[in-house]
C-alpha positions in Angstrom: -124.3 187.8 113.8 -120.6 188.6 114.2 -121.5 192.1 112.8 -124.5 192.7 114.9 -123.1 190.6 117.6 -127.6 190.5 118.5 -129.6 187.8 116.9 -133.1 189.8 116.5 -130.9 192.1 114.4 -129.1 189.6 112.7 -131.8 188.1 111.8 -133.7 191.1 110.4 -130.4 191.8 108.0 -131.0 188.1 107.1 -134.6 188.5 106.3 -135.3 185.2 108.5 -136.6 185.0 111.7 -134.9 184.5 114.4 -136.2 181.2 115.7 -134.6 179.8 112.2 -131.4 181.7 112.5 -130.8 180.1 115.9 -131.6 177.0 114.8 -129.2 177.6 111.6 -126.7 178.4 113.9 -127.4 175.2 116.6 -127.0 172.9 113.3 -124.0 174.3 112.2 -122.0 174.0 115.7 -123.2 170.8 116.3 -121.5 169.8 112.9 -118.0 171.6 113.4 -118.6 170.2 117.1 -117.8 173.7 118.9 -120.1 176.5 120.2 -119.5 179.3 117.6 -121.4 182.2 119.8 -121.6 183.1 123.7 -123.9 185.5 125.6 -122.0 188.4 127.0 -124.0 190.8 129.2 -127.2 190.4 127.0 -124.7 190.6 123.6 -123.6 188.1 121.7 -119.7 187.3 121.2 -117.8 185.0 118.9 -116.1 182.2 120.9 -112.4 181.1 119.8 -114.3 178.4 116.9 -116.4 181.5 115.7 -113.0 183.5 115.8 -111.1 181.4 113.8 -114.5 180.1 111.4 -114.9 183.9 110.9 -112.7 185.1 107.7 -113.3 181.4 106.5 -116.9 182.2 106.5 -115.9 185.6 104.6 -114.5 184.1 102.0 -116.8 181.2 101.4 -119.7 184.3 100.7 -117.4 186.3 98.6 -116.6 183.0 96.6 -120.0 182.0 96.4 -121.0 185.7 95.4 -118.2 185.6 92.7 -119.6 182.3 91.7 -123.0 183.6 90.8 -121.5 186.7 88.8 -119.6 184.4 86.8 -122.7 182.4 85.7 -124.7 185.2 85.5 -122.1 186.6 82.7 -122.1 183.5 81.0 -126.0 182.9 81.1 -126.3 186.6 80.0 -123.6 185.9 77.4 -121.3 188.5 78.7 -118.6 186.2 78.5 -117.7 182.7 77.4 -116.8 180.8 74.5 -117.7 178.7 71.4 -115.8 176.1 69.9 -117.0 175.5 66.3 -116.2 173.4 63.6 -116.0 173.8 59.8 -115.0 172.2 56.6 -113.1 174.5 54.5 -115.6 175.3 52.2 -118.0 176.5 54.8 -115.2 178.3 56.6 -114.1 180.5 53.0 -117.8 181.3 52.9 -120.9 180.8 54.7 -118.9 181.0 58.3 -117.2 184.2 58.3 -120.5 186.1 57.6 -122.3 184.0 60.3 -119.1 185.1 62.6 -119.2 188.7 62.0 -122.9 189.2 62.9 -122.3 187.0 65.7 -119.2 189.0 66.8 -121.1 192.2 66.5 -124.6 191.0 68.7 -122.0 189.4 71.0 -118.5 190.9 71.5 -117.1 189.4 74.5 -117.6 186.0 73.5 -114.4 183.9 72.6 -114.4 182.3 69.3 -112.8 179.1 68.6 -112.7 177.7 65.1 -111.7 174.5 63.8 -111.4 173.7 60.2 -111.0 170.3 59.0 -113.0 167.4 57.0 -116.2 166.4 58.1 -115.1 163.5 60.0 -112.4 164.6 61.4 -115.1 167.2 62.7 -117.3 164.3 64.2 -114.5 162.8 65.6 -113.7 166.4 67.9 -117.7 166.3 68.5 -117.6 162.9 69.8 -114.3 164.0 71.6 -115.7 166.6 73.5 -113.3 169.4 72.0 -115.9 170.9 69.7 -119.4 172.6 70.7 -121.0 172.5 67.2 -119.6 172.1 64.1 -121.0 172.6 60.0 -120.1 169.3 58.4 -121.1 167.6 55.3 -124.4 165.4 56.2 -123.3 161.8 54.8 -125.9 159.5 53.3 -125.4 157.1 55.9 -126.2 159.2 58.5 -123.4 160.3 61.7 -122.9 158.5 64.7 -126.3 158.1 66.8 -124.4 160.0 69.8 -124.8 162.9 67.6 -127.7 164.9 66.4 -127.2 166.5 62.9 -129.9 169.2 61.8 -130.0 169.7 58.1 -129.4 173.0 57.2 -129.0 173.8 53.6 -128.6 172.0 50.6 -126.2 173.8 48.0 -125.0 172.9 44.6 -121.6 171.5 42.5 -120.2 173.4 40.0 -117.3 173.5 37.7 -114.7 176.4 38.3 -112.7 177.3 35.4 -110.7 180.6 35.0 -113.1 183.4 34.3 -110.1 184.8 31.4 -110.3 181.4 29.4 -112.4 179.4 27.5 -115.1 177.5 29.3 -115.4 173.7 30.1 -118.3 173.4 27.2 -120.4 175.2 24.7 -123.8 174.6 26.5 -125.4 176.7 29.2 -124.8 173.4 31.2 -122.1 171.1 31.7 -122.9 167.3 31.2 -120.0 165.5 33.7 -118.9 163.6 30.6 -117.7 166.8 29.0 -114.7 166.2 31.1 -113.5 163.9 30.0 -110.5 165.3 28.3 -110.0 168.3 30.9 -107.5 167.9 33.2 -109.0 168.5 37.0 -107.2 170.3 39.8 -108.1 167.7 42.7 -108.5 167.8 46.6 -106.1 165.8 48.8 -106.7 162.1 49.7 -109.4 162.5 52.9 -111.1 165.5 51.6 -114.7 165.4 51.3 -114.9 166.0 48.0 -112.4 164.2 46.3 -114.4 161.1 46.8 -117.6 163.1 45.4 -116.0 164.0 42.3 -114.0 160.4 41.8 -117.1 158.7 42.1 -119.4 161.3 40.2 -116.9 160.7 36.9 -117.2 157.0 37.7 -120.4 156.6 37.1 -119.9 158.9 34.0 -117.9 156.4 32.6 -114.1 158.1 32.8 -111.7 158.5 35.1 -110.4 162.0 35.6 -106.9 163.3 34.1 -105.3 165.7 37.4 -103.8 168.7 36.6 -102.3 168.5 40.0 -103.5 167.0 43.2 -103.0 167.4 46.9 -104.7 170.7 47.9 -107.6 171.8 50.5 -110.4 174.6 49.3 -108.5 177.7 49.1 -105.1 176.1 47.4 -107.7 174.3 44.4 -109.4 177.7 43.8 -105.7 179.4 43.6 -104.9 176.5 40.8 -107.6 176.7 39.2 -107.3 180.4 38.8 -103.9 180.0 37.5 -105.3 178.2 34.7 -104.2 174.7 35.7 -107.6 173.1 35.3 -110.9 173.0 36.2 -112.4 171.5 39.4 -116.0 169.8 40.8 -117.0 172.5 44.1 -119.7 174.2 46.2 -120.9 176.7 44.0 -120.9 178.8 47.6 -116.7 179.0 47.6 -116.9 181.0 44.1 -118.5 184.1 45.9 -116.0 186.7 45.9 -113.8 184.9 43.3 -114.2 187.3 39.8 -111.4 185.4 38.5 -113.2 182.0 38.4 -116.5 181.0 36.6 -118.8 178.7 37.6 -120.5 176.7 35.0 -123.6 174.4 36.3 -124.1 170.9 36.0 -126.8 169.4 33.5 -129.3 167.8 35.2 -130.0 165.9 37.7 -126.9 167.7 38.9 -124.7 166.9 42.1 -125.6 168.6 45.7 -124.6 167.9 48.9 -126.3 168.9 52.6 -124.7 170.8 55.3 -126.0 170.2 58.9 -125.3 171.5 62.1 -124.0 169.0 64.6 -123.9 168.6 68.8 -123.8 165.9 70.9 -127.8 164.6 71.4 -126.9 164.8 75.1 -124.8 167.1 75.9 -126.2 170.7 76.8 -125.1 173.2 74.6 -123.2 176.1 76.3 -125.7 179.5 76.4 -122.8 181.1 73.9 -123.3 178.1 71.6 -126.8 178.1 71.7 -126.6 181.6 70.7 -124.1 180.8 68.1 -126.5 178.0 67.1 -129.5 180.4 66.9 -127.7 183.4 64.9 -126.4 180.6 62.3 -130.5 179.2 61.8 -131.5 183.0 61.6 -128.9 183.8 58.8 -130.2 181.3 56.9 -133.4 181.8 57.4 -133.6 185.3 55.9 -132.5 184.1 52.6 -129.2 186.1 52.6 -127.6 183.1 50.5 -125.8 182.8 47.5 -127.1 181.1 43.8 -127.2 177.6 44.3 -128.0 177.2 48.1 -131.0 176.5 49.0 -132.0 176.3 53.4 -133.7 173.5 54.9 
């Protein structure tokens, strides 16, 4: 209207008719409480209200128009971001892979990772700082706010030093055998620590250390440097020529990743996608001995 300064034309640019714009316009004054338009000699002419509502007006329909591009970028995942969640064995293996083919179907998504012990990573679910995260599925199950889709199951080894002898004469390692072999072991809180400590528990020994304290990547390092051996994910050992991995005799020790959200929150598209690209990796069987999907 204030370009047309007519209301059949106005009306036509709106693709309304102009009964509705008129009343459009009679609803709106009546609720700023001012006459916005006047007839002037069969034209139509902003009053001092429509004056001064005028570059208000503007800006509200270039906001609103920004508004929708915005979305529409993020709905069509040309930009946003995912916060995700790893332990450290997932993010010194099965992540970064996931990552780069994410990175290269999506580019101007932001990537935000967090690495830490699966409950610390429940904990920043339940929080509300993390989207999804890749955490250890515990028998017990995690907190009912969550939902927790299994995703693989992968293996334990033993890593020794590729350059020395190895932790038994067999083709297989019985957990006993350890007995006298000192063990490079996590930190106190780390997923695995309590694994192995209660694995050589019921083997009937407790474990000699080497040396203790470390995450994923500092155990590997000791272990290369000949310090001991230690109880891991057989995926972590990809990569590594300077370690060997020696299975366990049967039954064996696994463990189960899943992939974790919020059961009612709704996932962010770049998440989802995220989410989707992670399920489609491991569904084309691009995985290392010892992992099997789920």
């Amino acid at each position: 209207m204030a370009e047309t300064r007519h209301f059949t034309q106005a009306a036509d640019a709106l693709n309304v008719s102009q009964p509705t714009l008129s009343k459009q316009i009679h609803t709106l004054e009546e609720t700023l409480g001012a006459p916005l338009f006047e007839r002037v000699r069969g034209a139509v002419a902003l009053t001092a209200a429509g004056d001064t509502l005028l570059p208000l007006a503007r800006r509200m329909v270039a906001d609103a128009d920004a508004a929708r591009d915005a979305v529409q970028e993020i709905v069509g995942l040309r930009r946003g971001r995912v916060r995700v969640g790893a332990t450290p064995s997932l993010c010194s293996s099965l992540v970064p892979t996931v990552l780069r083919r994410f990175r290269t179907e999506h580019p101007d998504i932001e990537l935000h990772v967090n690495e830490g012990s699966s409950q610390d990573l429940i904990t920043d679910l339940l929080a509300r700082d993390l989207d999804l995260a890749l955490i250890v599925h515990p028998e017990q199950g995690v907190d009912p706010a969550l939902h927790a889709a299994l995703v693989l199951r992968e293996s334990l080894v033993v890593a020794s030093v590729a350059s020395g002898p190895p932790p038994t004469a067999n083709r297989q390692l019985a957990l006993a055998e350890l007995r006298d072999t000192p063990l490079v072991m996590f930190r106190p809180g780390y997923d695995l620590r309590d694994v192995t400590l209660e694995a050589c528990r019921r083997a009937g020994f407790t474990p000699r250390f080497a040396v203790e304290g470390g995450e994923m990547d500092a155990v590997l390092a000791f272990v290369e440097a000949g310090l001991g051996v230690a109880l891991v994910p057989s995926m972590v050992l990809v990569n590594r020529p300077l370690l060997r991995a020696t299975p366990l005799a049967s039954p064996g020790m696994r463990r189960t990743i899943a992939l974790a959200h919020r059961r009612r929150a709704v996932l962010p598209h770049a998440a989802e996608a995220l989410r989707a690209t992670l399920l489609d990796h491991i569904a084309t069987g691009e995985l290392p001995f010892g992992v099997q999907p789920l």
